[in-house]
C-alpha positions in Angstrom: 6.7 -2.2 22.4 8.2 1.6 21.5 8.4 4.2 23.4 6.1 7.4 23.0 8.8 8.8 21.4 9.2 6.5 18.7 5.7 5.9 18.3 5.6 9.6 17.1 8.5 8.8 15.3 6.9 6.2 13.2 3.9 7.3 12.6 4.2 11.3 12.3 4.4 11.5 7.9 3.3 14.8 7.4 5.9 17.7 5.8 9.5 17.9 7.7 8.6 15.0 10.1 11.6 12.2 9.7 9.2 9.5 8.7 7.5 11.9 6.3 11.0 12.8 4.6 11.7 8.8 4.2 8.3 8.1 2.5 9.4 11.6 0.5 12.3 9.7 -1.0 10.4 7.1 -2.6 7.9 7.3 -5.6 4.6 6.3 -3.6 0.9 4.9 -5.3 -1.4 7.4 -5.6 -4.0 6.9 -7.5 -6.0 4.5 -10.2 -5.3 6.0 -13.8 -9.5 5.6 -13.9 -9.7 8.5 -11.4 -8.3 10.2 -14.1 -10.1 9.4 -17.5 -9.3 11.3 -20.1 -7.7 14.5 -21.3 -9.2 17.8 -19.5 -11.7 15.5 -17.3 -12.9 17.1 -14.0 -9.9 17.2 -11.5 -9.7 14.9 -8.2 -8.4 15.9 -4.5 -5.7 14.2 -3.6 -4.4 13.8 0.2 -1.1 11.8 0.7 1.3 12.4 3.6 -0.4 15.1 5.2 -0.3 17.7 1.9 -3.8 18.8 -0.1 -3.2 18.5 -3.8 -5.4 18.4 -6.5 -4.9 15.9 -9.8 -5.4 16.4 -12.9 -4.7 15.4 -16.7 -4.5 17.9 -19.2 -5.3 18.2 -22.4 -1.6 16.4 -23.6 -2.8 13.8 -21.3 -0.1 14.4 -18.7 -0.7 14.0 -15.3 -0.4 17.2 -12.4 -0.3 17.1 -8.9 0.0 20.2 -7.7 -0.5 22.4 -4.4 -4.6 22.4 -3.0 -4.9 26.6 -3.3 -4.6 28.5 -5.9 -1.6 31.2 -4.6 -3.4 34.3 -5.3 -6.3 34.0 -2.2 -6.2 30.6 -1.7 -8.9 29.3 -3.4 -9.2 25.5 -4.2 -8.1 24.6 -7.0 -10.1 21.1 -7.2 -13.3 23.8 -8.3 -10.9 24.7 -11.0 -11.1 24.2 -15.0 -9.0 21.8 -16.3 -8.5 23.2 -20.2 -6.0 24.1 -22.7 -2.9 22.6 -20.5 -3.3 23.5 -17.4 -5.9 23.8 -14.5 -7.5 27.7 -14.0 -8.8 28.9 -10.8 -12.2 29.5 -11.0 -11.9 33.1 -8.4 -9.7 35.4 -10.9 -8.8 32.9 -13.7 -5.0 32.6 -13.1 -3.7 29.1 -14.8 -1.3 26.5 -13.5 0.8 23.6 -16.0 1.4 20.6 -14.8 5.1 21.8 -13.7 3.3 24.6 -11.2 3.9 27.2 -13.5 1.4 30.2 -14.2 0.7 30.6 -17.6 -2.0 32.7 -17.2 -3.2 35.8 -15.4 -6.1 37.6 -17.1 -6.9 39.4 -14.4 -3.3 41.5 -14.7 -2.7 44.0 -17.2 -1.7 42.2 -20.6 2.4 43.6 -20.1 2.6 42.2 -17.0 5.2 40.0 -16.2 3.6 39.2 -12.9 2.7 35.5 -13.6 6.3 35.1 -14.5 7.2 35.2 -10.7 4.4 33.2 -9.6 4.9 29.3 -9.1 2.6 26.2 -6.8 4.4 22.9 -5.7 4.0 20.4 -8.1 5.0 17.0 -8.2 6.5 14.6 -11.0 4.0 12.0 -12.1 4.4 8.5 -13.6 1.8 6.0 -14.8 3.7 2.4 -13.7 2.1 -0.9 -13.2 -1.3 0.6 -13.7 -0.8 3.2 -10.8 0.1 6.6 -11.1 2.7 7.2 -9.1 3.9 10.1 -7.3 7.4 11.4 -6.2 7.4 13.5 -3.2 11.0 14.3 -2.4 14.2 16.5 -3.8 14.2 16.6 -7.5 17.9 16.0 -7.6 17.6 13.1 -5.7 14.4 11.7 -7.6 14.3 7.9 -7.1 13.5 5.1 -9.6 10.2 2.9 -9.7 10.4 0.0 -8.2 10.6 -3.0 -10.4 8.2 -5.0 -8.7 7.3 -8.2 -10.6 3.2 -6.9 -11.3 4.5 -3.5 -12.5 6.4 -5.2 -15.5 3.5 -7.3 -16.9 1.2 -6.5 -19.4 -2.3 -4.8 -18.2 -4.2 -8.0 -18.9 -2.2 -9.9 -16.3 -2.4 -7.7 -13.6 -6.0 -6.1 -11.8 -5.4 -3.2 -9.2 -7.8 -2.0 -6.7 -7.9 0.7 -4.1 -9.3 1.3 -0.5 -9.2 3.6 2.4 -8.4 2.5 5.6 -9.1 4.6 8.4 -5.5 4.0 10.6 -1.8 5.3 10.5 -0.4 3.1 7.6 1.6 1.2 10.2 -1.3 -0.7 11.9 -2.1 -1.7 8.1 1.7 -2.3 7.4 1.9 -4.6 10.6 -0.8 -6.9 9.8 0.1 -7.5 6.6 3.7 -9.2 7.6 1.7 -11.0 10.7 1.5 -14.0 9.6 0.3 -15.9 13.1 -3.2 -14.3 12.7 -4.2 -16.4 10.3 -5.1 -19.0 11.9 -7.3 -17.0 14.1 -8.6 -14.3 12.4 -9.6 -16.1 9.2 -10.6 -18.7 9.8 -13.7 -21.0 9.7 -14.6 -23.0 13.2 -14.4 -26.1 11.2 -11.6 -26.0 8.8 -13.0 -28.4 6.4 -16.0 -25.8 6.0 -13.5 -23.2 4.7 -14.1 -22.3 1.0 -11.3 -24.1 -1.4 -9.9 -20.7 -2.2 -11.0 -17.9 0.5 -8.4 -15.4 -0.2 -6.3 -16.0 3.0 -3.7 -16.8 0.4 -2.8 -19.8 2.8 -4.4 -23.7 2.8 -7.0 -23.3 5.9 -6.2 -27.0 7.3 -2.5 -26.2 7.4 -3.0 -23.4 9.4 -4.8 -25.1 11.8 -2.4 -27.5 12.0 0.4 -25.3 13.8 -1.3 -22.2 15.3 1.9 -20.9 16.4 4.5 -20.4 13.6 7.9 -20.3 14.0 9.3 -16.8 12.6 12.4 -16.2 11.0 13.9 -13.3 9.4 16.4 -12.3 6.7 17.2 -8.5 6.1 17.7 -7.8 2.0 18.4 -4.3 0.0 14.9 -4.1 -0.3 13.8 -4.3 3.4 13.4 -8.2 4.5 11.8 -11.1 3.8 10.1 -13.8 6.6 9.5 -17.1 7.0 6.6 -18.8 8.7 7.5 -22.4 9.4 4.2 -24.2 10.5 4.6 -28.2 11.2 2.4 -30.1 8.5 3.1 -33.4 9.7 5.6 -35.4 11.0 9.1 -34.4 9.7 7.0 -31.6 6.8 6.3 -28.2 7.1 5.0 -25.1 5.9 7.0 -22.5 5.1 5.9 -19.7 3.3 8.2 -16.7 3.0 7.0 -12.6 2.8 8.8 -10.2 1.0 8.5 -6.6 3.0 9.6 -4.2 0.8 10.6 -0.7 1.3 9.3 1.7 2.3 5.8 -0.4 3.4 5.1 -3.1 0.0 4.6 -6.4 0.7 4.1 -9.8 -1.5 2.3 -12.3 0.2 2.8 -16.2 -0.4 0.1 -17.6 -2.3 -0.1 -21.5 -2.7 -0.5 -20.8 -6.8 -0.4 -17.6 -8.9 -2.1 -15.4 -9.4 -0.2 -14.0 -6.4 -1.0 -10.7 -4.6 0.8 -7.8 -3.0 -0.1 -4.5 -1.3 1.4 -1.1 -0.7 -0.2 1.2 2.4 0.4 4.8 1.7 -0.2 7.6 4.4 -3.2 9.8 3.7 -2.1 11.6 6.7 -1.2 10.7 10.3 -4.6 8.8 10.7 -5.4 7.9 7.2 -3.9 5.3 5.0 -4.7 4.1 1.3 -4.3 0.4 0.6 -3.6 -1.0 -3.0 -4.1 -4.6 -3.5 -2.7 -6.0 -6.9 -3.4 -9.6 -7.6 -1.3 -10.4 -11.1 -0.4 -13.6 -13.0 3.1 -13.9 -14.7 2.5 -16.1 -17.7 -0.8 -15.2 -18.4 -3.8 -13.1 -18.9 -6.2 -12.7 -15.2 -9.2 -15.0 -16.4 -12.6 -14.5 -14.6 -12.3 -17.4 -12.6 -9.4 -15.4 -11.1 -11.5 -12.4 -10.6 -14.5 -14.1 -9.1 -13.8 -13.1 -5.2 -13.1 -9.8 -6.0 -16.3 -9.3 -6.8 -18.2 -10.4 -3.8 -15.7 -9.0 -1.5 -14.5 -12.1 0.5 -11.0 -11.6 0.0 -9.4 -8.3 -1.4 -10.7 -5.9 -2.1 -13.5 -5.5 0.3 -16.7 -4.1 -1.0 -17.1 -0.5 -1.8 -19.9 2.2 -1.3 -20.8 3.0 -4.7 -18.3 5.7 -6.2 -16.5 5.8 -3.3 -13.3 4.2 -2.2 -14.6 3.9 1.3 -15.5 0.0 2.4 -19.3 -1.0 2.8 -18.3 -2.9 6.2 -16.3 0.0 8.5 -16.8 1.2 11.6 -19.9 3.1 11.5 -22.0 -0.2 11.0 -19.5 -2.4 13.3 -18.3 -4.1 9.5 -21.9 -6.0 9.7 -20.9 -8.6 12.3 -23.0 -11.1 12.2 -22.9 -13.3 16.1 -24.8 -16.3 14.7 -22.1 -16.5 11.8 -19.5 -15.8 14.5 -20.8 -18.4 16.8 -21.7 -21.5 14.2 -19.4 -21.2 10.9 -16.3 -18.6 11.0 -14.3 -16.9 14.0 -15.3 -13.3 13.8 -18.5 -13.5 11.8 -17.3 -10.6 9.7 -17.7 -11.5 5.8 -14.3 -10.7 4.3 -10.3 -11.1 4.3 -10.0 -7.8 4.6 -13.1 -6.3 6.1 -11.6 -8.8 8.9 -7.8 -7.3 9.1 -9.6 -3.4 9.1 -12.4 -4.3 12.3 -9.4 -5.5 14.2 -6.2 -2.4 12.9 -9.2 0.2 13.1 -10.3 -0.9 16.3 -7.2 0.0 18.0 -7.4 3.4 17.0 -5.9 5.6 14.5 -2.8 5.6 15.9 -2.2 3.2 18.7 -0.2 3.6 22.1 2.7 1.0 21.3 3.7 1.3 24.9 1.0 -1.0 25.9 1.5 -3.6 23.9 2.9 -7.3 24.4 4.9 -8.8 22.2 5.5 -12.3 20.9 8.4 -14.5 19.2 5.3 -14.5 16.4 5.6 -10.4 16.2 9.3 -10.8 14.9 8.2 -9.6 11.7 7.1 -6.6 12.9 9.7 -5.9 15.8 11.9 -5.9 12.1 9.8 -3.8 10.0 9.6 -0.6 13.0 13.2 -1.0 13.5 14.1 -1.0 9.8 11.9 2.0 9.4 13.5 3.6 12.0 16.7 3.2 11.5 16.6 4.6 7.9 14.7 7.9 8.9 17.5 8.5 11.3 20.6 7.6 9.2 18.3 10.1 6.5 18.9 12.8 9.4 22.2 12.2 8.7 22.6 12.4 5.2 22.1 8.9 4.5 20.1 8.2 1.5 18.0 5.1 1.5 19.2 2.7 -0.7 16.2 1.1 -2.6 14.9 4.3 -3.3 17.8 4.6 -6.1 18.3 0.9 -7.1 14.8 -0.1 -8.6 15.8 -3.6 -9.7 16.5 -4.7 -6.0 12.5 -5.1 -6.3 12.9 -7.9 -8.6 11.5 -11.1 -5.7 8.4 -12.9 -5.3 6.7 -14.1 -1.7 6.8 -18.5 -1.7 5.0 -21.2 0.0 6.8 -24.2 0.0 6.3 -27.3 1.7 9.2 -29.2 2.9 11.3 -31.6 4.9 13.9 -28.6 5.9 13.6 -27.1 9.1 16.1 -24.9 8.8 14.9 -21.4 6.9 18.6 -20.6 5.1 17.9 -24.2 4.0 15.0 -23.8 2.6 16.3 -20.4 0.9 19.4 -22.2 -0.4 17.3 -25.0 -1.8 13.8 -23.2 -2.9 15.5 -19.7 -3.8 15.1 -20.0 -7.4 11.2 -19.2 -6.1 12.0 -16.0 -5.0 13.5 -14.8 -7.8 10.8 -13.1 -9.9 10.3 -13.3 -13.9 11.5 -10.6 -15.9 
């Protein structure tokens, strides 16, 4: 459980706030370069840790985030034109780069040096592992891009996607490194019913094996890694090993590439934007490795039609279907995902931690609130956060394993060379 206090703590991102300041140090996803086009196309709002900024790609085809309102009466900028290098408020036609500078005031006399004096936040930009990526925080303290494994391959061996979720990014965060609810929440009522692959990322008779995993965890440079040991049979198990990575990335084990990963980024307090990237190392994705994304079983869930918002949410109870829960799957929701987000959004935006009960199978998340913690108060005090500077310590992969070992520094020492990603 926390405290009110730390609850707050944790989940308060918004400008000046000590979690805020921590994501702040670290380039963050922000966007799919598709939002973006082309050179001069319309402009996009864009919300991330509590700040209104609008996107844009000018006609050099660099990317601006900038301030929401234009500084002259606060107009919004999103109505602007995006033309000639830079984006022009529509009110009185003053024009911003995609540094924040104004370059152009028309409606000032023509020797005025006016627009000279006149600059709106903007933010560096970087198009990385077919994100664009922005960086939040001091610019003499601008960190590097993390070196995750699926932001060095080329484009045809990756495929990104991009969803809303409508909770503090650590309700998202948590479930992703819990790795106990699988064999509840996904799971069909007869295991030998469950599709061959059904995106859980994990083999469903396995699972159902040992419903109570053993947790064990190692803290890294990068955040920690996990390992799940479930008994398999006598004298085998299970173990497959999460990689949480700073400030809220994970990779999850898969039992074969391609593998997957996710990154939850604060919209706002209340608001979070999950990317899911499923990539192959070797190899180009092939359809047959696309197939469930399309129907929405596993990640990502299906979206309303040029939106990013999920066809199953909370306003149609994510289409639970109680003769499906009853004969064939445990919550008779459809998809992976459309599962995790009934259960994180039905807690509320921001749950009370202080009522909550924990487990030896929550170890994993006892970890990742401390660790979080911890490095937004040591950033009170000056201290920097480490990853945020050293890129390469992102250089792992998530592994699933089965074994003899019991022991999890066993199974490191003798399956490490799994975790080691290809670069």
């Amino acid at each position: 459980m926390l405290s009110k206090e730390d609850n707050e703590f944790a989940c308060r991102v918004g400008p000046g706030t000590p979690m805020g300041e921590l994501f702040r140090r670290f380039w963050l996803p922000a966007m799919l370069p598709d939002e973006l086009p082309h050179a001069d196309c319309p402009p996009v709002r864009l919300r991330l840790l509590g700040e209104d900024l609008v996107a844009f790609r000018d006609s050099n085809n660099k990317i601006g985030v900038v301030e929401a309102h234009c500084p002259h009466r606060g107009a919004s900028l999103y109505f602007g034109r995006n033309e000639e290098c830079g984006i022009r408020c529509v009110y009185h036609g003053w024009k911003f780069d995609v540094d924040g500078n104004c370059v152009d005031m028309p409606s000032e006399p023509p020797e005025s040096n006016f627009k000279d004096k006149i600059h709106i936040t903007a933010y560096p930009t970087a198009v990385h592992g077919g994100l664009i990526w922005v960086y939040m925080g001091p610019e003499h303290l601008r960190a590097e891009l993390p070196q995750l494994e699926w932001t060095q391959v080329p484009e045809s061996h990756r495929s990104v996607s991009k969803w809303y979720q409508e909770t503090n990014y650590l309700q998202g965060y948590e479930g992703d490194i819990d790795s106990s609810h699988a064999s509840f929440l996904h799971t069909y009522l007869d295991p030998a019913a469950s599709p061959s692959n059904d995106g859980s990322a994990i083999d469903p008779k396995q699972k159902a094996l040992d419903k109570a995993p053993k947790i064990v965890v190692n803290d890294t440079d990068y955040g920690f890694r996990y390992g799940a040991r479930r008994t398999i049979g006598e004298g085998t198990y299970n173990w497959r090993v999460t990689q949480a990575l700073l400030p809220t990335y994970s990779l999850i084990p898969f039992i074969r590439f391609p593998a997957g990963g996710r990154a939850w980024i604060p919209v706002d307090d209340n608001r979070t934007m999950t990317f899911y990237i499923s990539y192959h190392p070797d190899r180009p994705l092939i359809d047959q490795d696309l197939a469930m994304r399309r129907t929405g079983r596993a990640f990502p869930p299906e979206l309303i039609p040029g939106t990013f918002i999920p066809k199953r949410n909370m306003t149609n109870d994510y289409l639970l279907d109680r003769e499906v829960q009853r004969t064939t799957t445990y919550t008779g929701i459809w998809g992976v995902n459309d599962q995790d987000r009934a259960i994180q959004e039905s807690m509320g935006p921001i749950y009370d931690r202080g009522k909550e009960h924990l487990g030896t199978s929550d170890l994993a998340i006892i970890t990742a609130r401390k660790r979080l913690l911890n490095l937004a108060r040591e950033l009170q005090q000056g201290i920097e956060p480490f990853p945020a500077s050293h890129g390469d310590v992102y250089r792992v992969r998530a592994m699933d394993v089965n074994t003899p070992v019991d022991n999890f520094d066993a199974v490191i020492a003798s399956h490490g060379s799994g975790l080691g990603a290809k670069m």
